[in-house]
C-alpha positions in Angstrom: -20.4 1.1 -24.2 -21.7 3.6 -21.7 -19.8 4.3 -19.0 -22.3 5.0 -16.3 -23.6 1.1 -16.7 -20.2 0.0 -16.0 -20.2 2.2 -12.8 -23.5 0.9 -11.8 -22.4 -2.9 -12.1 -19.1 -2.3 -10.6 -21.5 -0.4 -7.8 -22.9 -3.5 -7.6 -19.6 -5.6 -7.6 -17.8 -4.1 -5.1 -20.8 -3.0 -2.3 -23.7 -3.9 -0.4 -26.7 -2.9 -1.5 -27.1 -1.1 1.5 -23.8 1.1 1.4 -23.5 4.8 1.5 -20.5 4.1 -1.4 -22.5 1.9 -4.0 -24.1 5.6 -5.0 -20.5 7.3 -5.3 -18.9 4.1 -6.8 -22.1 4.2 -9.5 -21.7 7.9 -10.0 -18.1 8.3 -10.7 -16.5 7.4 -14.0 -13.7 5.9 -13.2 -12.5 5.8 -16.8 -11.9 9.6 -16.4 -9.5 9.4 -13.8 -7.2 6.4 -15.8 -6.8 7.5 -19.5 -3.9 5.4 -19.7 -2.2 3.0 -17.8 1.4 0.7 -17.3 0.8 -3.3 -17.0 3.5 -6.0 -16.6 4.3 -7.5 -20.1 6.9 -10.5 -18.8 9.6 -8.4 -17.5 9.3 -5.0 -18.7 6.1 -2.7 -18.5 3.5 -1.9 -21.9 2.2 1.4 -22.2 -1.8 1.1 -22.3 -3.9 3.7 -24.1 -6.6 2.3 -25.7 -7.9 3.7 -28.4 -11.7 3.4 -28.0 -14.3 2.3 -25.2 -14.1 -1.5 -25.8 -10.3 -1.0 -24.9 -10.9 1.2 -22.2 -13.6 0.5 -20.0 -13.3 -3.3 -19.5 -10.1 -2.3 -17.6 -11.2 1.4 -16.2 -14.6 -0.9 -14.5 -12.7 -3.5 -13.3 -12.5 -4.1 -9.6 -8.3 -4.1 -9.9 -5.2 -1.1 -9.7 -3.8 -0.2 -12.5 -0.6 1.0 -12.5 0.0 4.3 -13.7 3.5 5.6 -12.7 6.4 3.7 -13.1 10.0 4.9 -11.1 9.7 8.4 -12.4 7.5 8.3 -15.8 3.8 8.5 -15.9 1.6 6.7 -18.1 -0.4 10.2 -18.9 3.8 11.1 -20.2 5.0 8.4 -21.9 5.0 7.2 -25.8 4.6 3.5 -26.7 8.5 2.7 -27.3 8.8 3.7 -23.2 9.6 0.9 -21.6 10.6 2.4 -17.8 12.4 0.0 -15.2 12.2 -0.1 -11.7 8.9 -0.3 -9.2 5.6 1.0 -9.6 5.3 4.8 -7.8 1.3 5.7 -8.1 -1.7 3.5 -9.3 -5.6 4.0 -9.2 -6.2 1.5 -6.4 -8.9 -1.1 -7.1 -12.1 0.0 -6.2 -13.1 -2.2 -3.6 -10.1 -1.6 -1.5 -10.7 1.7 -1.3 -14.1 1.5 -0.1 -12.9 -0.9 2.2 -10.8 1.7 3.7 -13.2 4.0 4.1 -15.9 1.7 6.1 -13.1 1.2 8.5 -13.2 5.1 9.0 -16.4 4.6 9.7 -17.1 7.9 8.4 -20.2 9.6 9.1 -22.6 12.2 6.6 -21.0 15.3 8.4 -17.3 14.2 8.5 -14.4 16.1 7.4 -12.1 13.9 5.4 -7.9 13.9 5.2 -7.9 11.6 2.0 -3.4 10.6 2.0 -2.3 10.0 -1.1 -4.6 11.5 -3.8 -3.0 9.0 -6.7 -5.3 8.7 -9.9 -8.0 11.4 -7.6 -10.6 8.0 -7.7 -10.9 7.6 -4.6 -10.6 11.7 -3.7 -13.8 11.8 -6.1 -15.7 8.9 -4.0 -15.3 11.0 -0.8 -16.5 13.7 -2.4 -19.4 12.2 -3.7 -20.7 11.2 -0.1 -19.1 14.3 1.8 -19.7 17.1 -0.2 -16.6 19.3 -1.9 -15.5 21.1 1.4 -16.0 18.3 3.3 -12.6 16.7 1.7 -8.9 17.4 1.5 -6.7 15.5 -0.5 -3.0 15.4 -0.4 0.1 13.8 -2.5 3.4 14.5 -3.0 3.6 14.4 -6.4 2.6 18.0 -8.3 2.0 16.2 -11.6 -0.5 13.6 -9.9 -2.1 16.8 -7.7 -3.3 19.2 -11.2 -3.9 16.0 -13.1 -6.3 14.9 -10.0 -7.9 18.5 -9.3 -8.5 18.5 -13.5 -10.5 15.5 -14.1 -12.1 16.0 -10.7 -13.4 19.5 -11.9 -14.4 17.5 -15.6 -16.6 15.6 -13.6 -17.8 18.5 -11.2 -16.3 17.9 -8.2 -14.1 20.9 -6.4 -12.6 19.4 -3.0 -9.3 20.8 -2.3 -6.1 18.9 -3.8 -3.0 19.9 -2.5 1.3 18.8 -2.9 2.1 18.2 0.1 4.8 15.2 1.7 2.0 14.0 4.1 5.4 12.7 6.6 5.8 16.4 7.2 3.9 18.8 8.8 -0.1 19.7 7.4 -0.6 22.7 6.0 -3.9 23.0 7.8 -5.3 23.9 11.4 -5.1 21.5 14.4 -7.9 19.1 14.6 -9.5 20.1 11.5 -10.3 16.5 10.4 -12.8 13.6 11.7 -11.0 11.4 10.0 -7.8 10.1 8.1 -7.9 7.8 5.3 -4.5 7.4 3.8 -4.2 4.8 0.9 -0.4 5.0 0.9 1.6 3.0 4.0 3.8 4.6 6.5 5.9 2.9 9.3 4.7 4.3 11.8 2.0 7.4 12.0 3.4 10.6 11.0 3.3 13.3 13.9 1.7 16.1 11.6 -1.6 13.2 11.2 -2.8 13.1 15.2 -2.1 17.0 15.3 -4.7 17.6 12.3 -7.2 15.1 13.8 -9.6 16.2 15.9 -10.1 15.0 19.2 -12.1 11.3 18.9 -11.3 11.3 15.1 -10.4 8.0 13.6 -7.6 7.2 11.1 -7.3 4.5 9.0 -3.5 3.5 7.4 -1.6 0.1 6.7 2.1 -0.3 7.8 5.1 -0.2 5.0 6.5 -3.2 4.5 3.2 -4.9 5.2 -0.4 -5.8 4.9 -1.5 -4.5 7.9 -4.4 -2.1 8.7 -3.8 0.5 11.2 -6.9 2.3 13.2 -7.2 4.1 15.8 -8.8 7.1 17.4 -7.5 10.3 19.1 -7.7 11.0 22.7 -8.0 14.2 24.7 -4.0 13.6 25.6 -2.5 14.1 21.9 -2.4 10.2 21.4 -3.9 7.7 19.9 -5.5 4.1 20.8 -7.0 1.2 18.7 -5.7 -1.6 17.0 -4.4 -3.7 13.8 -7.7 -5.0 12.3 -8.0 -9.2 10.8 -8.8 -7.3 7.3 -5.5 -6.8 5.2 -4.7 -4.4 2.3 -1.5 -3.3 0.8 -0.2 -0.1 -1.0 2.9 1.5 -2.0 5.0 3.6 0.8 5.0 7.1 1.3 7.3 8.2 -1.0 9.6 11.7 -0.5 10.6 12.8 -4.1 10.3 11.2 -7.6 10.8 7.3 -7.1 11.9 5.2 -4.1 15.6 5.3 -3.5 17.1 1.9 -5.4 20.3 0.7 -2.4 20.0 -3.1 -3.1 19.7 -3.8 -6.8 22.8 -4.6 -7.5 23.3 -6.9 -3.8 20.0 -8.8 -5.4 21.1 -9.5 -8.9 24.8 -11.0 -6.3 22.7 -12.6 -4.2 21.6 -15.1 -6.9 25.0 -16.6 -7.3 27.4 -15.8 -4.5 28.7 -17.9 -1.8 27.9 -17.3 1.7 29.4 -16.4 5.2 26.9 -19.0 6.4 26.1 -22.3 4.5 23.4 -24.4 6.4 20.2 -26.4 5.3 17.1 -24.7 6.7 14.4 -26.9 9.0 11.0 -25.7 6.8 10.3 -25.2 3.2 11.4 -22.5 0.7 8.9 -20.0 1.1 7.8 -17.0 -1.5 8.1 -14.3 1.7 6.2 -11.3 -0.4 3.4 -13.3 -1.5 3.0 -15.3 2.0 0.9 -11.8 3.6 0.7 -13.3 7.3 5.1 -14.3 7.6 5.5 -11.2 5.2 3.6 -8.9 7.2 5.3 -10.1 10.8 8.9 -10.0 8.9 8.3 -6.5 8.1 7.5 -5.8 11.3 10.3 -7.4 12.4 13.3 -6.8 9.8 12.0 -3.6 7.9 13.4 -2.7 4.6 13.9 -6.3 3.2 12.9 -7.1 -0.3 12.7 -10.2 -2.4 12.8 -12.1 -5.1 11.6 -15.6 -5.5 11.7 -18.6 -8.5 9.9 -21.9 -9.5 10.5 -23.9 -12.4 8.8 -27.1 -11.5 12.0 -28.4 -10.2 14.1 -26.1 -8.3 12.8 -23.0 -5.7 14.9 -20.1 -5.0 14.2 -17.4 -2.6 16.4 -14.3 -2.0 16.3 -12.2 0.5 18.3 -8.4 0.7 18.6 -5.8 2.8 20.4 -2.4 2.4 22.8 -2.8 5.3 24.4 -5.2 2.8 22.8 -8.4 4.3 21.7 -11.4 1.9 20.4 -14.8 1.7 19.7 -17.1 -1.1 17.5 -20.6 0.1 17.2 -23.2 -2.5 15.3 -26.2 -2.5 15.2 -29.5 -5.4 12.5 -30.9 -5.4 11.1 -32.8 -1.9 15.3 -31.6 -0.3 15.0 -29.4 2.6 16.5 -25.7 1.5 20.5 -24.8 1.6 20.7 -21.7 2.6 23.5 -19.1 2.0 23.9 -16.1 4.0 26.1 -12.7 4.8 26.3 -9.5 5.6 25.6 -8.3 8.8 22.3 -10.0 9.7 21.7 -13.6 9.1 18.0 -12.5 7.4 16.8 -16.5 6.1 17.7 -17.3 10.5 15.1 -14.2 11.0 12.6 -16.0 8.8 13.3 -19.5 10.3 12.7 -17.8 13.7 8.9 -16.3 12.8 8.3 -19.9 10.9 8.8 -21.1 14.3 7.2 -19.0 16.7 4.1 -20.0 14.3 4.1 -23.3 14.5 4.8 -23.2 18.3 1.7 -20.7 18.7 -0.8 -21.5 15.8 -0.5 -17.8 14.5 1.8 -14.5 14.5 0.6 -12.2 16.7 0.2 -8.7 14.3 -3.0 -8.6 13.0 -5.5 -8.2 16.1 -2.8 -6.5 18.0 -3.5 -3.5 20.2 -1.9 -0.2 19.4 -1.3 3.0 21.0 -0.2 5.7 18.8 2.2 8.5 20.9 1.8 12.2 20.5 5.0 12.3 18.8 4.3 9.7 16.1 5.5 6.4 17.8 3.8 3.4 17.1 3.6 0.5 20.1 1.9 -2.8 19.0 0.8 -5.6 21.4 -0.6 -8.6 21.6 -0.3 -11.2 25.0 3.2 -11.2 25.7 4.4 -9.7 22.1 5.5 -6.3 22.0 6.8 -4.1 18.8 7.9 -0.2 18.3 7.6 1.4 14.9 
């Protein structure tokens, strides 16, 4: 197989004909930047590491992520008897999402680029493709993921600058150096250390943790910023500090499944599966950050937990055409949260995130609006 025809019809896959990224999509190997790779074998994860090109490529060209760190342990690390637990830390982002982010920078031919969250270096080596070496900055906090990223960049003969760095922090770098900010990791709200390295009337482009919400907005004269949540949607992992994501609620989830409740009651509206329903996940996390779930269907009988680290719970369980019981505790009744957005959307026709307005302080607060609906990050 050759390599540079499966760039050229994923090129052709993923843009428009007319797109300044089909050329850097159809010029980068992508194969280079994912020798190996974790994917979900029923509940535990498979080390990939194929063997030849007819293993490799099929997966390297297709327009999907591939997971390549689990919790702590990197694919490029492990042996094939790993088997790591917990959630995935870094991936190489499907390709089409990540030129999706970058047309909503709307970045133009002489544009400095903050690229957040260098991952796998794929989509560090698109941006520099179209911008030129100088023209990009990358940043992650992992060290491993940075040299293994500024490597296979310089394989390929690319030299923009990769640096460690926890992007929540402070920027090594000047005030207003960038155009524009492209982060393909989520944040709750935009960190402080972002709108001081923008320029004035540079445009940054981020999704919300916790949801599938696309953040973009532009820098004024006054140190904030103004724009808006846009209709598209994307997800990607948090911003992470240190090795893996702190782990508070395993053990409350695994309880969740079988305790009894403060609160027994039988819920108005189906049993829902929250993390795969983007819209009511999106406006929960907006809502009631921090929540995670777990959801199962076996033809007969639905279960949906919710669990939060404050030591809230709730369990909902449907048979068949019943409507849900629904346990609760902790301090927050989190399935009444739920019930509450499943109402304001039937009363209005929609949930009022995406297409909200947003102003984006000096200081790093976020303030979303939309009619009469108001939210801080």
């Amino acid at each position: 197989m050759i390599w540079e025809t499966c760039a050229a019809d994923l090129a052709t896959r993923v843009t428009h004909r007319s797109s300044r990224w089909r050329g850097p999509v159809a010029r980068t190997p992508r194969h280079v930047f994912v020798p190996t790779w974790w994917e979900a074998d029923g509940d535990r994860w498979q080390l990939r590491d194929p063997a030849n090109e007819t293993q490799w490529y099929p997966a390297a060209y297709a327009d999907r992520s591939l997971i390549t760190r689990v919790g702590d342990l990197h694919a490029d690390r492990a042996k094939p008897d790993h088997h790591p637990t917990g959630r995935p830390t870094s991936s190489a982002t499907l390709p089409s999402l990540v030129v999706s982010m970058f047309q909503h920078a709307r970045i133009g031919d002489s544009d400095e680029l903050l690229d957040v969250g260098t991952g796998s270096g794929y989509g560090t080596a698109l941006a520099a493709h179209r911008l030129g070496d100088e023209a990009v900055t990358s940043i992650d906090v992992d060290p491993y993921l940075v040299d293994a990223a500024r490597d296979r960049l310089a394989t390929i003969g690319l030299h923009p600058t990769v640096e460690s760095v926890d992007a929540t922090g402070p920027l090594p770098v000047k005030p207003g150096k960038f155009d524009r900010i492209v982060a393909t990791v989520a944040v709750r709200s935009v960190p402080q250390g972002w709108l001081t390295a923008l320029c004035t009337g540079g445009r940054l482009v981020t999704t919300i943790a916790g949801t599938s919400l696309i953040l973009t907005a532009e820098k004024r004269a006054d140190g904030a910023a103004v724009g808006r949540i846009e209709w598209d949607r994307a997800g990607f992992m948090p911003a992470r500090h240190g090795d893996d994501y702190p782990s508070a609620v395993a053990g409350l989830l695994a309880a969740a499944h079988e305790i009894d409740g403060d609160d027994v009651t039988t819920s108005p509206y189906p049993v829902v599966d929250v993390a795969n329903a983007w819209d009511l996940d999106s406006m929960l996390g907006i809502t009631a950050p921090g929540i995670e779930h777990a959801y199962q269907d076996d033809g007969y009988r639905r279960t949906a937990v919710m669990v939060h680290a404050d030591g809230s719970w709730a369990r909902a369980v449907a048979v068949g055409d019943e409507r849900p019981v629904v346990h609760q505790g902790g301090p927050r009744r989190l399935w009444d949260v739920l019930d509450e957005l499943r109402a304001y959307w039937l009363e209005h026709g929609e949930l009022p995130a995406r297409g909200a307005r947003a102003l984006i302080t000096p200081e790093g607060v976020t303030r979303l609006a939309r009619g009469k609906w108001r939210a801080v990050l």
